[in-house]
Each structure stands twice: as structure tokens, then as C-alpha cells.
N, C-alpha and C positions, 0 to 999 in steps of 0.2 A: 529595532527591527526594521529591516528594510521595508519601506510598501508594499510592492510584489511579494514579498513574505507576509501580509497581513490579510494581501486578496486573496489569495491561496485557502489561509483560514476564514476567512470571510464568505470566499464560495464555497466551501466544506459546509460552512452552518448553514448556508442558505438553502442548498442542496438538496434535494430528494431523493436521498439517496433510494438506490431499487425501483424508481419508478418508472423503469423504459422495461424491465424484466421481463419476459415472454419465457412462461415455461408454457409445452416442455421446447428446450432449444438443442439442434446441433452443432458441436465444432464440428468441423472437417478437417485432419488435423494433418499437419504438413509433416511433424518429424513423429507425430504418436499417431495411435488407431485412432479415426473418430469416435468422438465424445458423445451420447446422448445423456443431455440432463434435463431430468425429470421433475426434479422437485427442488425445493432450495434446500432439505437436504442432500441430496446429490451436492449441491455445489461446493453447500460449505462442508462437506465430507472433502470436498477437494483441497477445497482452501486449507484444508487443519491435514493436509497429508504432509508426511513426511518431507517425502520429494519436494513438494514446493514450499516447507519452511526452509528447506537448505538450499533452496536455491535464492530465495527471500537472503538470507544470510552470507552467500556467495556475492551478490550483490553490490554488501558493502565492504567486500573488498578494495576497490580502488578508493572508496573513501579513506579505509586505513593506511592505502599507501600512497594517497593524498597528503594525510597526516604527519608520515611518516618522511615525505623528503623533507621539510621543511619542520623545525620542532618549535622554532618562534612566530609563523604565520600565525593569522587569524585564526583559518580554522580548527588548527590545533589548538590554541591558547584559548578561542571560546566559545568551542563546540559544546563540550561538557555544563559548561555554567545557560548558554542558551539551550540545551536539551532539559538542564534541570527547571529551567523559568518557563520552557512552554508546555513541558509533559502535562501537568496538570489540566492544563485548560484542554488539552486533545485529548486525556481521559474522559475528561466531563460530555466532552463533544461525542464522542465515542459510546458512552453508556446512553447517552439521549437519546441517537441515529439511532443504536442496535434497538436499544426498547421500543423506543415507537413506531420502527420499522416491523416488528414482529412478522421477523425473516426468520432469524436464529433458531434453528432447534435447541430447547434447554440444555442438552447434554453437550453441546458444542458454543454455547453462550460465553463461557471463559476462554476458551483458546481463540474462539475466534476477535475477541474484545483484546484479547494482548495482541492478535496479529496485526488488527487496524491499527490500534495505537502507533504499537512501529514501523507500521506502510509510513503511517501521516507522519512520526514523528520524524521520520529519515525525510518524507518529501519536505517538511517545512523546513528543514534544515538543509538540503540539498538547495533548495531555495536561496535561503538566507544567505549560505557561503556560494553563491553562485559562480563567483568570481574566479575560481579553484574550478578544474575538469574534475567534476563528479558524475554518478550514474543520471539519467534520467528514469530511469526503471520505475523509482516511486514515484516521481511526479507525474510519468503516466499511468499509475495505478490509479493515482486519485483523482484525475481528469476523468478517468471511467467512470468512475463513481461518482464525480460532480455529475457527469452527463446523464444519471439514472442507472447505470449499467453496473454491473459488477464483473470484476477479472477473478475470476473463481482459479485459475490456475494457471498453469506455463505451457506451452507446446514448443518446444525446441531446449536447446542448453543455452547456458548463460553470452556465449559469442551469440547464439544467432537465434532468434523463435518469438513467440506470440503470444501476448495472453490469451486464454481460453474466457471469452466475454460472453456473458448470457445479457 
């Protein structure tokens, strides 16, 4: 694992996560109506919408056609085996933050736990294979989140827009 891929996870654990949070907060929203959000349900109502797990997953497209020009590169040949050696540990990391952050509404505690997972697990991996043009999308997700903040949702399409940060 490269360094820069381990300070990544290293300022992830160390992190507070949600601790700059100010409800209730406004977007002001460039390509959507403005946002008032109320409560951290509001946000993670946002985070678990539709819309932005497919645009979460729109994403990583150019990773797969990253993948896909080259089929003996690195990060084809050992994306899969480094996503299987570090899920685990950004599970672990993941059920900590969500729990002792006691942010999560119960009813949204599962989706939103798969969705961080695969922010982080795309950004440590976006990381690691740095070398390759992939998105920056997740590792500025998690940079929000290192900083206190959460990116609750999207305001624009995948060429052009903003997370929605409370």
C-alpha cells in the first residue's frame, strides 16, 4: 500500500467525523432548487436517494474504462485483490464513525453504512492506483468528512456540480 493511501485511512480514523455540522443548514443550489436541511435526517434521506446513489455509481465509470483500455495494467490486475484486503478494515471503520457518531436515523443505519463503505472504498483505491486518470469525486467526498462536514448529496450532473455539504 502506497503511503498516501495509508494517510487517507489514517485521517479517516482520526477524524470527527460530523463535527463542523450546523443544522439547520442551506444549500443554495446552482443546478437544483435550494436545499433546507433540517435535521440529519433530512440529509441522510438525501444521501440514501436514488438520484445520488446513481450518480455515486455513474462515477465509476471512468474507473471501469480505465480498467478496460489496458487489461494487464496494475489496476486492472490488482484492484479486486486490494479492494478485497482493505474492505474489511473500512467496514470496521465505518460501523465505529456511524455508531459513535449517533447521526444515523435507525431506519437509514444500513444503507447509509453500505454507502460510506463504497465512498471510502473507491477513494482508498482511487488513491492507491493514483497513477492511472481516475475520478476525484470520492476522495473529495472523504476530505469533507475528514474536515467535520458531510456531503449529503449532489447539485449538478456528473460533468459539472457540487456536493450539497452541511
Amino acid at each position: 500500500m502506497k503511503d498516501e493511501t495509508q494517510r487517507l485511512i489514517d485521517q479517516l480514523q482520526h477524524a470527527s467525523w460530523f463535527a463542523k455540522v450546523q443544522l439547520p443548514a442551506v444549500h443554495e443550489g446552482e443546478f437544483i432548487d435550494d436545499l433546507r436541511i433540517e435535521t440529519y435526517r433530512d440529509a441522510f434521506e438525501l444521501f440514501n436517494e436514488q438520484e445520488f446513489e446513481e450518480l455515486c455509481a455513474g462515477m465509476r465509470r471512468p474507473i471501469t474504462d480505465q480498467k478496460n483500455k489496458d487489461l494487464t495494467s496494475r489496476l486492472t490486475v490488482d484492484w479486486n485483490d486490494f479492494v478485497t484486503s482493505i474492505r474489511p478494515g473500512i467496514e470496521a471503520l465505518v460501523e465505529n464513525k456511524l455508531t459513535r457518531a449517533d447521526a444515523v436515523p435507525a431506519e437509514f443505519l444500513k444503507p447509509t453504512r453500505d454507502g460510506f463503505n463504497w465512498q471510502i472504498v473507491h477513494a482508498v483505491c482511487c488513491v492507491e492506483f493514483n497513477e492511472f486518470s481516475l475520478p476525484t469525486f470520492y476522495k473529495d467526498w472523504c476530505d469533507i468528512l475528514i474536515d467535520g462536514h458531510f456531503a449529503c448529496y449532489w447539485d449538478g450532473d456528473i460533468e459539472e456540480g457540487q456536493f450539497v455539504v452541511i
